[in-house]
mmCIF file of the N, C-alpha and C atoms, coordinates in Angstrom:
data_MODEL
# 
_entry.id   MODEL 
# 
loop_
_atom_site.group_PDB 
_atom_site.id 
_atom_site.type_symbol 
_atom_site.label_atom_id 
_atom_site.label_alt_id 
_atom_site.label_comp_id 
_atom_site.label_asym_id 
_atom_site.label_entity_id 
_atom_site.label_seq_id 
_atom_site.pdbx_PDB_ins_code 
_atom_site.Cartn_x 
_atom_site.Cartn_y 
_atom_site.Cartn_z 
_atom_site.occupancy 
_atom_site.B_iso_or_equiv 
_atom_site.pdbx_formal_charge 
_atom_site.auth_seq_id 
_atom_site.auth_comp_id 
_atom_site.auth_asym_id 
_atom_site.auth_atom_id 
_atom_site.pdbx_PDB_model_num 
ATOM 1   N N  . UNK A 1 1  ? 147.029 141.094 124.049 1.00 0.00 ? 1  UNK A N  1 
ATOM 2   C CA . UNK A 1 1  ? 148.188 140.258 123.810 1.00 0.00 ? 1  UNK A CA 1 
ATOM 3   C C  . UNK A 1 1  ? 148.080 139.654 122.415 1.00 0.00 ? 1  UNK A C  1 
ATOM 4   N N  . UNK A 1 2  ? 148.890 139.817 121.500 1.00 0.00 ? 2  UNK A N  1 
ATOM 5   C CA . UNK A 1 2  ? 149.022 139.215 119.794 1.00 0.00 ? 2  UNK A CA 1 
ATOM 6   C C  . UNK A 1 2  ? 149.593 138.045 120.702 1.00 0.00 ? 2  UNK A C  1 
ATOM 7   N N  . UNK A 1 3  ? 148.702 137.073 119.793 1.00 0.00 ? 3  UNK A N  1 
ATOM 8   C CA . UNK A 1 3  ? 149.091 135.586 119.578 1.00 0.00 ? 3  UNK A CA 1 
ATOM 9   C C  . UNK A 1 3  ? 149.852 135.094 118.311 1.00 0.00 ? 3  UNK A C  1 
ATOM 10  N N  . UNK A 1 4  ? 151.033 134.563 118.033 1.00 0.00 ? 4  UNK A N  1 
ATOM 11  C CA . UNK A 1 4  ? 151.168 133.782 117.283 1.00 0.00 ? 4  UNK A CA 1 
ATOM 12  C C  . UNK A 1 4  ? 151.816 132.620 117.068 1.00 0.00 ? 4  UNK A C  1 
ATOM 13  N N  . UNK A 1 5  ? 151.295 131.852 115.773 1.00 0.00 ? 5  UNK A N  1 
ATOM 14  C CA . UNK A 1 5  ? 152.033 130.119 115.938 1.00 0.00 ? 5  UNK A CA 1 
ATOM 15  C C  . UNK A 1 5  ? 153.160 130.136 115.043 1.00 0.00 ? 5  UNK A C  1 
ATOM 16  N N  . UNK A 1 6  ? 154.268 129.945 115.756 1.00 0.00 ? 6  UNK A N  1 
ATOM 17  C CA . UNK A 1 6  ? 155.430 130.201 114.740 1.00 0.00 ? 6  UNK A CA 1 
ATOM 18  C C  . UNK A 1 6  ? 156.261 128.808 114.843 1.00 0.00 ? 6  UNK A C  1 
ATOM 19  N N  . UNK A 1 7  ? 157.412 128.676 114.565 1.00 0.00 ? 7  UNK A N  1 
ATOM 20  C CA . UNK A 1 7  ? 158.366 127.650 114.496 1.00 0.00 ? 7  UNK A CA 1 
ATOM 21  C C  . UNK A 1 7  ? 159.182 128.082 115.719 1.00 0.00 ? 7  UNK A C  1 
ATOM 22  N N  . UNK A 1 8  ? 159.667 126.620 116.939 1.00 0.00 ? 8  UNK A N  1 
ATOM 23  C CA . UNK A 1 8  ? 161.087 127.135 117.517 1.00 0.00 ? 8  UNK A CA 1 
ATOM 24  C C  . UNK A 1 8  ? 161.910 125.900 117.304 1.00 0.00 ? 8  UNK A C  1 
ATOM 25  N N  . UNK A 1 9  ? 163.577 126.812 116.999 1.00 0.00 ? 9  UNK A N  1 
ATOM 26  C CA . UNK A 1 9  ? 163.849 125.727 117.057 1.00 0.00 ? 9  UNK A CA 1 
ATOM 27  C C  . UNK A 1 9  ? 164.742 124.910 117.811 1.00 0.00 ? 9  UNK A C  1 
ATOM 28  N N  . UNK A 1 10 ? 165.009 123.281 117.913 1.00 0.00 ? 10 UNK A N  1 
ATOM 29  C CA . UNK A 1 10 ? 165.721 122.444 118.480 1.00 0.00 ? 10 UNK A CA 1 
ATOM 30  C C  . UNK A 1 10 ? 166.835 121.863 117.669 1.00 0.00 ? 10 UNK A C  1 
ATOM 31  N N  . UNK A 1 11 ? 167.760 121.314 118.894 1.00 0.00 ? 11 UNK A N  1 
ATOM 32  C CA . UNK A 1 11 ? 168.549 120.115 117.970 1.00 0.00 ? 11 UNK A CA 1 
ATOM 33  C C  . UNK A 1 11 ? 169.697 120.983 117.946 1.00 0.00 ? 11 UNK A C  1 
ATOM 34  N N  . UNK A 1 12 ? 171.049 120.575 117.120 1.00 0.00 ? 12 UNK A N  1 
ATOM 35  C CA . UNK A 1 12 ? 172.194 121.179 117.240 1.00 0.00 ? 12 UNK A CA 1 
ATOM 36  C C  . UNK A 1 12 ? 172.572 121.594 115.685 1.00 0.00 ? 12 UNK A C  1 
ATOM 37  N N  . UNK A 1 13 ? 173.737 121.815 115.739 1.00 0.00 ? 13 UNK A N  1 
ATOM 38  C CA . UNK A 1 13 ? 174.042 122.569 114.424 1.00 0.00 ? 13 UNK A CA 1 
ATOM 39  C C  . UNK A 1 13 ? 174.288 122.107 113.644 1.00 0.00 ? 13 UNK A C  1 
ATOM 40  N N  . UNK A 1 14 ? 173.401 122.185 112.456 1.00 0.00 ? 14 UNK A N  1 
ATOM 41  C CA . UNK A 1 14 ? 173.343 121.248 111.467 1.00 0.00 ? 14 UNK A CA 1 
ATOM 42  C C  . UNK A 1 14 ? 172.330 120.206 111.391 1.00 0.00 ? 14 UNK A C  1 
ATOM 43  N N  . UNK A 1 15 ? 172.022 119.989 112.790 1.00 0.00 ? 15 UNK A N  1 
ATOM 44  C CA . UNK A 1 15 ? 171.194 118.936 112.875 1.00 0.00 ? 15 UNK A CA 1 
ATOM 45  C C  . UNK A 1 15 ? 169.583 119.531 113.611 1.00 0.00 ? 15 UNK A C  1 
ATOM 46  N N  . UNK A 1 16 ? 169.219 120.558 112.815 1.00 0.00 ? 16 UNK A N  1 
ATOM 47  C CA . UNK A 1 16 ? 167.928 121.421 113.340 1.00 0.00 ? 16 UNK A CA 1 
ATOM 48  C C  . UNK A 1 16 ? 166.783 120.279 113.315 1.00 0.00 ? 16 UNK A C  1 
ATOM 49  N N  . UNK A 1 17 ? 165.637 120.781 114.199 1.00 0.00 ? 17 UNK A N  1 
ATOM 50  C CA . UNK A 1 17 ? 164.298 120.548 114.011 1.00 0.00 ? 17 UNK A CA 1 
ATOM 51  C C  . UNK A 1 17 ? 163.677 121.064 114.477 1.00 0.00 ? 17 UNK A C  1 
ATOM 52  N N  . UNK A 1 18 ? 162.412 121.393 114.110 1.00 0.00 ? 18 UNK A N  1 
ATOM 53  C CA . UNK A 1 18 ? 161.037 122.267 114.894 1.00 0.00 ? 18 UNK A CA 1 
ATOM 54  C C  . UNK A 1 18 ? 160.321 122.201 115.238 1.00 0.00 ? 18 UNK A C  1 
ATOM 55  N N  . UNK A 1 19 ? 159.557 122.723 116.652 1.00 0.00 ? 19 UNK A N  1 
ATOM 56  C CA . UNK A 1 19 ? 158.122 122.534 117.103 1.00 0.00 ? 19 UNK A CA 1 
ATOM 57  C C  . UNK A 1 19 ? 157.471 124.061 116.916 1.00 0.00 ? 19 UNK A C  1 
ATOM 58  N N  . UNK A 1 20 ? 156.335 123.281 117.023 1.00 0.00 ? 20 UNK A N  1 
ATOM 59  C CA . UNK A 1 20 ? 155.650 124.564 116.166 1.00 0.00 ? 20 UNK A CA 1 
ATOM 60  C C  . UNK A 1 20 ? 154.750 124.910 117.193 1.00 0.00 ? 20 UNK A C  1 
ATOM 61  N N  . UNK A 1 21 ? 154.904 125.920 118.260 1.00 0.00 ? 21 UNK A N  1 
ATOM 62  C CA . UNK A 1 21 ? 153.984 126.214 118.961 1.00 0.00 ? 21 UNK A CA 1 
ATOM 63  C C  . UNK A 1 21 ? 153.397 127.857 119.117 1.00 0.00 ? 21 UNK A C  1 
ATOM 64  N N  . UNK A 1 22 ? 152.449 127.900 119.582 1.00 0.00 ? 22 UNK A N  1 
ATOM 65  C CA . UNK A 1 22 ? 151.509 129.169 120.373 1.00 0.00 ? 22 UNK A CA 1 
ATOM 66  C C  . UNK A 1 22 ? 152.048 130.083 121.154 1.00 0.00 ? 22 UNK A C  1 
ATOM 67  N N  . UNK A 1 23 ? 152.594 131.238 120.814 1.00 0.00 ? 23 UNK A N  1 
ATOM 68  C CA . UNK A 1 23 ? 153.331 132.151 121.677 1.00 0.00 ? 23 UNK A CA 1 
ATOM 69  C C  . UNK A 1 23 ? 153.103 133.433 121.706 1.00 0.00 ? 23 UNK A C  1 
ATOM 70  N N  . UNK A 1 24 ? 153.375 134.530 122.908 1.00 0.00 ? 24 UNK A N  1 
ATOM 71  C CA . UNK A 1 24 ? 152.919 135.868 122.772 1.00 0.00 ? 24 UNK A CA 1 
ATOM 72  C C  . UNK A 1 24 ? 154.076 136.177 122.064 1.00 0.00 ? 24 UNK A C  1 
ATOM 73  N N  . UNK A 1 25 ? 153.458 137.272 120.902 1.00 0.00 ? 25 UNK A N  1 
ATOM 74  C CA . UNK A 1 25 ? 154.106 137.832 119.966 1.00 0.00 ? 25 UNK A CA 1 
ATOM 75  C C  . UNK A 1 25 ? 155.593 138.399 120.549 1.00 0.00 ? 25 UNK A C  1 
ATOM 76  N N  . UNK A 1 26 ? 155.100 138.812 121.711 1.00 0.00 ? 26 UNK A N  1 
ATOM 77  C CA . UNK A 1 26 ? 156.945 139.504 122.083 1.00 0.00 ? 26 UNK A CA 1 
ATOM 78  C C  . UNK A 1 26 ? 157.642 138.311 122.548 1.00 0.00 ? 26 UNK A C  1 
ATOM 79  N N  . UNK A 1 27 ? 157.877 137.412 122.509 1.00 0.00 ? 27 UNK A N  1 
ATOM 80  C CA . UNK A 1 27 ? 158.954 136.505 123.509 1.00 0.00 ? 27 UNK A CA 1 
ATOM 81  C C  . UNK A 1 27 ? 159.534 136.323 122.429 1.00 0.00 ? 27 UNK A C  1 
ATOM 82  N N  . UNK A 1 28 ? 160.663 135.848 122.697 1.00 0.00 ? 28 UNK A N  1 
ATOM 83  C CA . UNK A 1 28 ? 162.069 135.377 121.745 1.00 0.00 ? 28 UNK A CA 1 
ATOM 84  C C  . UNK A 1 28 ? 161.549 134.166 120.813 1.00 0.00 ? 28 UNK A C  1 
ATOM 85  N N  . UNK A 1 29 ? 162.106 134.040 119.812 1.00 0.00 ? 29 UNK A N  1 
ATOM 86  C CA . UNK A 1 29 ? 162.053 132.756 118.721 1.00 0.00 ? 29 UNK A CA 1 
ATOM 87  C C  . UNK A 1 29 ? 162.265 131.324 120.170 1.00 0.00 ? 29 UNK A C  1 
ATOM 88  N N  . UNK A 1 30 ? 163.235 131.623 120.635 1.00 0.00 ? 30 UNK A N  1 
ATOM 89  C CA . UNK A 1 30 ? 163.054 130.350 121.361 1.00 0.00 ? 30 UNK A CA 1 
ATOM 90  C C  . UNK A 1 30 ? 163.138 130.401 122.861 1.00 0.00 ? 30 UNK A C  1 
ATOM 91  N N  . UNK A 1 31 ? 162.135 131.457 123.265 1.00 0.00 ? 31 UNK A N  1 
ATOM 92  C CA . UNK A 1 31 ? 161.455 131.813 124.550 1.00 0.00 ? 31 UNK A CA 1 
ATOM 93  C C  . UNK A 1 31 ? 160.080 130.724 124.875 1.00 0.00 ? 31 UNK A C  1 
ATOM 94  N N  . UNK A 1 32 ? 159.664 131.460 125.768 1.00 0.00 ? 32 UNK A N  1 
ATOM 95  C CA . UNK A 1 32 ? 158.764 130.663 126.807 1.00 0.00 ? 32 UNK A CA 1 
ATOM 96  C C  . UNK A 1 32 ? 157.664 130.775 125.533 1.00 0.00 ? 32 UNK A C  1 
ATOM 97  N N  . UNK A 1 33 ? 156.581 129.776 125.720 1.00 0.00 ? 33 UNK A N  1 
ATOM 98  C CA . UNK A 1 33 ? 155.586 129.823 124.721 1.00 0.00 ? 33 UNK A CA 1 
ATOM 99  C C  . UNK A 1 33 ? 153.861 129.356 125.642 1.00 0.00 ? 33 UNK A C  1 
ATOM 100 N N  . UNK A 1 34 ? 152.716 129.191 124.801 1.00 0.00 ? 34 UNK A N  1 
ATOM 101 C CA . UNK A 1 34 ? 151.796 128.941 125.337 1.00 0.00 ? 34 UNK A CA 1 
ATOM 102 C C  . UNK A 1 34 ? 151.802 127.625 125.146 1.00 0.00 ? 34 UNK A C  1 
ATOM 103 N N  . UNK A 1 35 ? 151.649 127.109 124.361 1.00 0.00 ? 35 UNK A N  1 
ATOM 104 C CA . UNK A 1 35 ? 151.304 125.442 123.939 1.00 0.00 ? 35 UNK A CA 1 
ATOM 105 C C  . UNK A 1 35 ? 152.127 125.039 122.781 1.00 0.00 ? 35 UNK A C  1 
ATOM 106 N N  . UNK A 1 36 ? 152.822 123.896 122.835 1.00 0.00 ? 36 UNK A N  1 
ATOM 107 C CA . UNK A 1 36 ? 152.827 123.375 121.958 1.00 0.00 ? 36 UNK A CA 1 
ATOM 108 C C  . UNK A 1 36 ? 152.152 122.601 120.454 1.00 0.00 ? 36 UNK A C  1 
ATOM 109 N N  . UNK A 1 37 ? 151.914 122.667 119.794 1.00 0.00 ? 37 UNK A N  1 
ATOM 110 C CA . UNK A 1 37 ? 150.681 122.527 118.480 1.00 0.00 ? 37 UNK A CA 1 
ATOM 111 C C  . UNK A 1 37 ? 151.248 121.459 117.673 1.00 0.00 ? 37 UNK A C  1 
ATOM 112 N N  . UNK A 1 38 ? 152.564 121.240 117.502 1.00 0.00 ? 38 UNK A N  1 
ATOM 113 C CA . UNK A 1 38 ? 153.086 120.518 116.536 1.00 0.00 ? 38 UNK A CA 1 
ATOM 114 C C  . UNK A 1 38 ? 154.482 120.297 116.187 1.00 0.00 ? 38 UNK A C  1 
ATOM 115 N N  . UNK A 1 39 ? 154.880 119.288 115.429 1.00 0.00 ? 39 UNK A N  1 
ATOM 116 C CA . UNK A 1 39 ? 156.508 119.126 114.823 1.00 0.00 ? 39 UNK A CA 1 
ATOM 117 C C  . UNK A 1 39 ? 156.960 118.903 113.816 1.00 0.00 ? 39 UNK A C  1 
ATOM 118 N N  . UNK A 1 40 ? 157.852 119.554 113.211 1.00 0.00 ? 40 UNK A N  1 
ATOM 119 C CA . UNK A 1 40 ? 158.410 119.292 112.390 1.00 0.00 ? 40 UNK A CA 1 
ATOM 120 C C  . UNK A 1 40 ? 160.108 119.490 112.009 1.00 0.00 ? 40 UNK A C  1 
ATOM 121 N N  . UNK A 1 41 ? 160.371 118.426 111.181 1.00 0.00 ? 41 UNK A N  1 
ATOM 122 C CA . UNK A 1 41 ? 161.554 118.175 111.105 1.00 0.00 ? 41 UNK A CA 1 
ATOM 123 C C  . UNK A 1 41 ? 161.855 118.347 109.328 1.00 0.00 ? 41 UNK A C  1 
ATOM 124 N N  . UNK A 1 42 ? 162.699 118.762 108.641 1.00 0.00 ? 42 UNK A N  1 
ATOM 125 C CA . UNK A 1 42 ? 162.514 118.896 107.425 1.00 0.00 ? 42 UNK A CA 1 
ATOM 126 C C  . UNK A 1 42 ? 163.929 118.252 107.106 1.00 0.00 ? 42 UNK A C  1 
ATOM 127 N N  . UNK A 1 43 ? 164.372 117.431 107.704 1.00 0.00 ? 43 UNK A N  1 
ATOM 128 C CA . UNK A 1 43 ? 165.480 116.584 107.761 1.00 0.00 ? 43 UNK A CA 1 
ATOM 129 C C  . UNK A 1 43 ? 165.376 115.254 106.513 1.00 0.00 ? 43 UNK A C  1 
ATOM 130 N N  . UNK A 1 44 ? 164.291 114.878 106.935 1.00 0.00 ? 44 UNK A N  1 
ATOM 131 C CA . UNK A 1 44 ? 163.908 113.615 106.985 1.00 0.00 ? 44 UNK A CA 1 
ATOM 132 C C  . UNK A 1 44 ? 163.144 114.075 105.230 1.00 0.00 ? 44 UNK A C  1 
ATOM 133 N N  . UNK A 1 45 ? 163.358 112.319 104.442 1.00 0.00 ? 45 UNK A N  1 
ATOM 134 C CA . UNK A 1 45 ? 162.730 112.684 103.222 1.00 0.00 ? 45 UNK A CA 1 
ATOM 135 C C  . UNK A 1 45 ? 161.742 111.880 102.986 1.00 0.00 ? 45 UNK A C  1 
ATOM 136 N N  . UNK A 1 46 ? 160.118 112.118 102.803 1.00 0.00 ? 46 UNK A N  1 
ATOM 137 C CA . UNK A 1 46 ? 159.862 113.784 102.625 1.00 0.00 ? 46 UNK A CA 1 
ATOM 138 C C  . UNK A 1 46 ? 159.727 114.651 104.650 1.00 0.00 ? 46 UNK A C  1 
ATOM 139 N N  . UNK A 1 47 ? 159.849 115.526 103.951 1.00 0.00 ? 47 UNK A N  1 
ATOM 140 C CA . UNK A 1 47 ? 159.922 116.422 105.615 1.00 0.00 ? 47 UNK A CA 1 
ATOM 141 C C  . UNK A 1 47 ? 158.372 115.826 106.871 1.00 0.00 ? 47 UNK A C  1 
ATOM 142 N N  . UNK A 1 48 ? 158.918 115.691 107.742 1.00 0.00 ? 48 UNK A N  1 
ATOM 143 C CA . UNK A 1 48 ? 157.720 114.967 108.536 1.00 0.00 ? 48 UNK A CA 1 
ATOM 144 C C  . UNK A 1 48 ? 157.000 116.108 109.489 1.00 0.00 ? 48 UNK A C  1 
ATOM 145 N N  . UNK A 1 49 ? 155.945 116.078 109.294 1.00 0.00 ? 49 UNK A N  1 
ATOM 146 C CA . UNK A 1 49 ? 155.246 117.372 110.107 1.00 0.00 ? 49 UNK A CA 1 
ATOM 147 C C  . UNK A 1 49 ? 153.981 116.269 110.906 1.00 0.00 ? 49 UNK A C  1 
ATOM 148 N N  . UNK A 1 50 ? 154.028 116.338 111.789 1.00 0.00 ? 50 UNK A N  1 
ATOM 149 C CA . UNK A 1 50 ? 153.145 116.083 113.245 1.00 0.00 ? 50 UNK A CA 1 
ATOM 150 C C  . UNK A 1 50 ? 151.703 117.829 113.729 1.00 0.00 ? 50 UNK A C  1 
ATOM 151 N N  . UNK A 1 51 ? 150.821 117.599 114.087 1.00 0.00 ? 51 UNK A N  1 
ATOM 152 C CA . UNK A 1 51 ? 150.356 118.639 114.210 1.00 0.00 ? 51 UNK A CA 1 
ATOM 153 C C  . UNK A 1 51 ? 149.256 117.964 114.644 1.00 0.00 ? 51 UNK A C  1 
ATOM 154 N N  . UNK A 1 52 ? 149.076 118.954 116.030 1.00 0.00 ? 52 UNK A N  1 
ATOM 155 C CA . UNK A 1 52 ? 147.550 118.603 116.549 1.00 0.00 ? 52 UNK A CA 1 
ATOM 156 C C  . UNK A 1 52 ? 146.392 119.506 116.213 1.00 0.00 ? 52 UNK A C  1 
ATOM 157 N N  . UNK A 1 53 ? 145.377 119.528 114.824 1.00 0.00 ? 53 UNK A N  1 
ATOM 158 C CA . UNK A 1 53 ? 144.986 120.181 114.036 1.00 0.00 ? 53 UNK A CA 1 
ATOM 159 C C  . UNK A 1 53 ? 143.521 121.058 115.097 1.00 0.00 ? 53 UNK A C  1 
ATOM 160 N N  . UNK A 1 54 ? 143.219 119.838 115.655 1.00 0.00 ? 54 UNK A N  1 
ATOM 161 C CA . UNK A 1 54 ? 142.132 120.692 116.620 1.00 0.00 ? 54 UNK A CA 1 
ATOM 162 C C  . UNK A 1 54 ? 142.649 121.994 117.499 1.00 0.00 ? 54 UNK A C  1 
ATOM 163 N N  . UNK A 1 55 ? 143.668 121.670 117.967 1.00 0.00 ? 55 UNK A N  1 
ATOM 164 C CA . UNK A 1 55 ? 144.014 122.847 118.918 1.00 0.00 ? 55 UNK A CA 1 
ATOM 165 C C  . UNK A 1 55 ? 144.402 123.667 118.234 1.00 0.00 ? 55 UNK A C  1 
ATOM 166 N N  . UNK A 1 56 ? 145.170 123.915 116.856 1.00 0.00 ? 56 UNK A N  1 
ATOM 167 C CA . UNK A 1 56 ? 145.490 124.440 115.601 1.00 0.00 ? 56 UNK A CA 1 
ATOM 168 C C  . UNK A 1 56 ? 144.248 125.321 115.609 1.00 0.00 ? 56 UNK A C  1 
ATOM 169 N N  . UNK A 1 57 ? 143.350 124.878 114.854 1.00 0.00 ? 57 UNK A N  1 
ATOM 170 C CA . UNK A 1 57 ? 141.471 125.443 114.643 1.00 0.00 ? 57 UNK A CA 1 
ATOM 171 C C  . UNK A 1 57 ? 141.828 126.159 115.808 1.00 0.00 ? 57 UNK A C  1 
ATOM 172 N N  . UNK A 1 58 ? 141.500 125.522 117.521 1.00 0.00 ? 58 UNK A N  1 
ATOM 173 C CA . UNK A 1 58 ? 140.938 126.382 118.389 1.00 0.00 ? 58 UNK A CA 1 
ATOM 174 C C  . UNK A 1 58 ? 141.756 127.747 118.524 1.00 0.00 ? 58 UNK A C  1 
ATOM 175 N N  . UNK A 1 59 ? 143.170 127.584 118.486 1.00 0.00 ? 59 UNK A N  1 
ATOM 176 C CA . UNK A 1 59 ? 144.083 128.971 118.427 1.00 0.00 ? 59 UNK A CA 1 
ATOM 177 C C  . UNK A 1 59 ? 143.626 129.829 117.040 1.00 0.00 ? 59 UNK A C  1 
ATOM 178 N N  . UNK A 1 60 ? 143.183 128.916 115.967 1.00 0.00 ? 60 UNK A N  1 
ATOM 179 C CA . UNK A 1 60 ? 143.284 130.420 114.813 1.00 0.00 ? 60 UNK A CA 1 
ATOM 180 C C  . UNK A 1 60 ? 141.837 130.841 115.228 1.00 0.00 ? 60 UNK A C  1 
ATOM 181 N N  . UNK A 1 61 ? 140.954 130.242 115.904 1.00 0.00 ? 61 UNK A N  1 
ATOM 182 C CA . UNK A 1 61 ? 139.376 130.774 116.110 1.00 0.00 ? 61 UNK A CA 1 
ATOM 183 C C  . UNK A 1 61 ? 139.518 132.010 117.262 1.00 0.00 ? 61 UNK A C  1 
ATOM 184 N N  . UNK A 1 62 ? 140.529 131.807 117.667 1.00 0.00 ? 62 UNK A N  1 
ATOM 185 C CA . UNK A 1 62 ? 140.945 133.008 118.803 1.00 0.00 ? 62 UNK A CA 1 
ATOM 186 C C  . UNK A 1 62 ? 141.616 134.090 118.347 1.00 0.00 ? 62 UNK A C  1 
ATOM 187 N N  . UNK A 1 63 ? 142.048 133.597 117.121 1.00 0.00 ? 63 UNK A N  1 
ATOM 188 C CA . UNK A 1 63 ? 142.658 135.042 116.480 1.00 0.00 ? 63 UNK A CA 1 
ATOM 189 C C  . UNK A 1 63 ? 144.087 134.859 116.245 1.00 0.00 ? 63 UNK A C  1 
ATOM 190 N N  . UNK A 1 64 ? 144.828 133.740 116.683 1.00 0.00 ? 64 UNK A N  1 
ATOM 191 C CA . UNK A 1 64 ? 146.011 133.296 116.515 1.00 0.00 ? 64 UNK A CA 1 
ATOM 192 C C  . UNK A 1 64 ? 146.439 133.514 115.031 1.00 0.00 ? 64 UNK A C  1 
ATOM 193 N N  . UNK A 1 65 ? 147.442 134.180 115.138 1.00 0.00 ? 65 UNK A N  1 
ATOM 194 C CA . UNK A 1 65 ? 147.981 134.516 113.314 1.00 0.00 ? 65 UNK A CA 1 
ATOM 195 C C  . UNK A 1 65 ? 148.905 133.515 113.485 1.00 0.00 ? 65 UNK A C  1 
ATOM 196 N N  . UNK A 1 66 ? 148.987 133.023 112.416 1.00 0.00 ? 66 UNK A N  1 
ATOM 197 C CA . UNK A 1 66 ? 150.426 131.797 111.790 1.00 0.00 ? 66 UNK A CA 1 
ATOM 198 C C  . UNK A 1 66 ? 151.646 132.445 111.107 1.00 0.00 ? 66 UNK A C  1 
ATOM 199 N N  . UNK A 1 67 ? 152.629 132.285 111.258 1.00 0.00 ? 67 UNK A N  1 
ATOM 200 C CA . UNK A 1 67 ? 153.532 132.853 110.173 1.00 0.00 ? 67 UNK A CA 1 
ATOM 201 C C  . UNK A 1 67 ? 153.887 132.551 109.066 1.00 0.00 ? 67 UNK A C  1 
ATOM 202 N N  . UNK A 1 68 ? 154.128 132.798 108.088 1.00 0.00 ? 68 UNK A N  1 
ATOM 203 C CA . UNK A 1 68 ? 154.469 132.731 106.418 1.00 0.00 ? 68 UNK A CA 1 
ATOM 204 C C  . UNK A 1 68 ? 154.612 130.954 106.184 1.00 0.00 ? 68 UNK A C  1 
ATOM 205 N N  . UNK A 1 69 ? 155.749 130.490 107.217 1.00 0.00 ? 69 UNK A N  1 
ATOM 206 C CA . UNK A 1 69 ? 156.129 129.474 107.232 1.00 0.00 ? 69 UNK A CA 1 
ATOM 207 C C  . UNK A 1 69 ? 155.281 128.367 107.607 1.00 0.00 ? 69 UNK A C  1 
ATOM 208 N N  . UNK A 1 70 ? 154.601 129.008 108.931 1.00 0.00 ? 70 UNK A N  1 
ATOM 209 C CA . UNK A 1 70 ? 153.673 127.819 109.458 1.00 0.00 ? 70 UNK A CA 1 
ATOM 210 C C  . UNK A 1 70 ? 152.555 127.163 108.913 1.00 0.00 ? 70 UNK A C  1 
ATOM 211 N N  . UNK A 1 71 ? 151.563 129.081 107.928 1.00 0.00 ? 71 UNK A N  1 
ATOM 212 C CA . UNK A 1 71 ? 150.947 128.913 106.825 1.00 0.00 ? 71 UNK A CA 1 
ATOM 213 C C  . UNK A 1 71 ? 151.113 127.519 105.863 1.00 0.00 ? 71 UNK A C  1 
ATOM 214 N N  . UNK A 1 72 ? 152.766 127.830 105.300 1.00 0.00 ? 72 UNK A N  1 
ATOM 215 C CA . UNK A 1 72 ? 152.522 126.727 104.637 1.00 0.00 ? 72 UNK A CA 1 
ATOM 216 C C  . UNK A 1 72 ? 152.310 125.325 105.023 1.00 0.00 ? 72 UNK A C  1 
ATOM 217 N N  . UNK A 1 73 ? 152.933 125.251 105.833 1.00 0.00 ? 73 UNK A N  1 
ATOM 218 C CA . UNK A 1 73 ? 152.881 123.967 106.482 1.00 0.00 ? 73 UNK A CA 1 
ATOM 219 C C  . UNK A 1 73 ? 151.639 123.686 106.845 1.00 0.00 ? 73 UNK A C  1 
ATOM 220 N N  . UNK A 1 74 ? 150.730 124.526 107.367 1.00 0.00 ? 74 UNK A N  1 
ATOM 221 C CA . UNK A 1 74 ? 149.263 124.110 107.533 1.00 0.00 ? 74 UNK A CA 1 
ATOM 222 C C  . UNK A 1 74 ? 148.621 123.857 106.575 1.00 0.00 ? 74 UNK A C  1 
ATOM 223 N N  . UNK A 1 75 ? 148.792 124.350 105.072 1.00 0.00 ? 75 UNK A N  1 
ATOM 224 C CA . UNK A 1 75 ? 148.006 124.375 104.126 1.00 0.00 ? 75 UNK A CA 1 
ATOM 225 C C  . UNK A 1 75 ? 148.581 123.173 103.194 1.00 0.00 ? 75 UNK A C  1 
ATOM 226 N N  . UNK A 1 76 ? 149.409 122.309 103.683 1.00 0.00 ? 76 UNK A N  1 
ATOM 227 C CA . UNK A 1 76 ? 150.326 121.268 103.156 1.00 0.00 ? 76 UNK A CA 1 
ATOM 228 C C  . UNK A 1 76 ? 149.545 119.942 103.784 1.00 0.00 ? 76 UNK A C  1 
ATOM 229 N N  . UNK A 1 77 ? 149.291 120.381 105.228 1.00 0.00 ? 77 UNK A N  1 
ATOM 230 C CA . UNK A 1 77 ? 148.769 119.440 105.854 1.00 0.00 ? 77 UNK A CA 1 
ATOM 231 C C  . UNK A 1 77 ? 146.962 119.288 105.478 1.00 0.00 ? 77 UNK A C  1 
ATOM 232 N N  . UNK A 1 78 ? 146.442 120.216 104.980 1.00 0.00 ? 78 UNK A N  1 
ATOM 233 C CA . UNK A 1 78 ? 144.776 120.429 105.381 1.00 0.00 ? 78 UNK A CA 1 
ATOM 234 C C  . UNK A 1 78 ? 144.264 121.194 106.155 1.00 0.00 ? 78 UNK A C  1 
ATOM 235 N N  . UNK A 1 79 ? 145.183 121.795 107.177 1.00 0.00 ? 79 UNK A N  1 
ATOM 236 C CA . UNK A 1 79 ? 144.497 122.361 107.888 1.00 0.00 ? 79 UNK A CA 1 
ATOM 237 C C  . UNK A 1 79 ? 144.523 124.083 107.568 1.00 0.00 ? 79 UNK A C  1 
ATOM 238 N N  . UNK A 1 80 ? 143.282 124.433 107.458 1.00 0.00 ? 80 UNK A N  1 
ATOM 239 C CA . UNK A 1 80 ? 142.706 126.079 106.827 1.00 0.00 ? 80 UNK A CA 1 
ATOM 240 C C  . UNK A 1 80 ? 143.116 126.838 107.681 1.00 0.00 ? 80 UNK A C  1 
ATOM 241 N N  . UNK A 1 81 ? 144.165 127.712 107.270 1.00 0.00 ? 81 UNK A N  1 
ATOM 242 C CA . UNK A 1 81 ? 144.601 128.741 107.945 1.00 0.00 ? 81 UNK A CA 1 
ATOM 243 C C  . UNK A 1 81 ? 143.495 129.966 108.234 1.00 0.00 ? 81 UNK A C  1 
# 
C-alpha cells in the first residue's frame, strides 16, 4: 500500500482551507484517509500551518512520501522531509 501526506480540502467556495493528512495513495483528494497530521489555512496573513511534527517523522520513517506542496510546507515549518 503507497502512503501519502497530501492536502484535503475544506470550507466553501472561495473560502478554502486544508488539513493535511496520511492517506492510501488511491483514495480521492477528499476521500477516507489514515490520520490526520495537520492544518492549514493560507487565508489568513501570514498563512497559518498547525502540524503534529512527531507523527509527521513517524509516517515519513515508514516511508510516507509528502507531496510537492506538503514538502514545502514541512520544510517552512522545520520539519525534514
Amino acid at each position: 500500500m503507497a502512503v501519502h501526506i497530501r492536502l484535503k480540502r475544506f470550507g466553501t467556495k472561495k473560502k478554502v482551507h486544508w488539513r493535511i493528512v496520511v492517506a492510501d495513495a488511491r483514495m480521492p483528494r477528499d476521500g477516507r484517509f489514515i490520520e490526520e497530521v495537520g492544518y492549514y489555512d493560507s487565508r489568513k496573513t501570514p498563512a497559518k500551518i498547525s502540524l503534529k511534527a512527531e507523527r509527521i517523522k513517524h509516517w515519513l520513517s515508514k516511508g510516507a512520501l509528502p507531496t510537492e506542496t506538503v514538502k514545502s510546507l514541512l520544510k517552512k515549518q522545520g520539519v525534514k522531509p
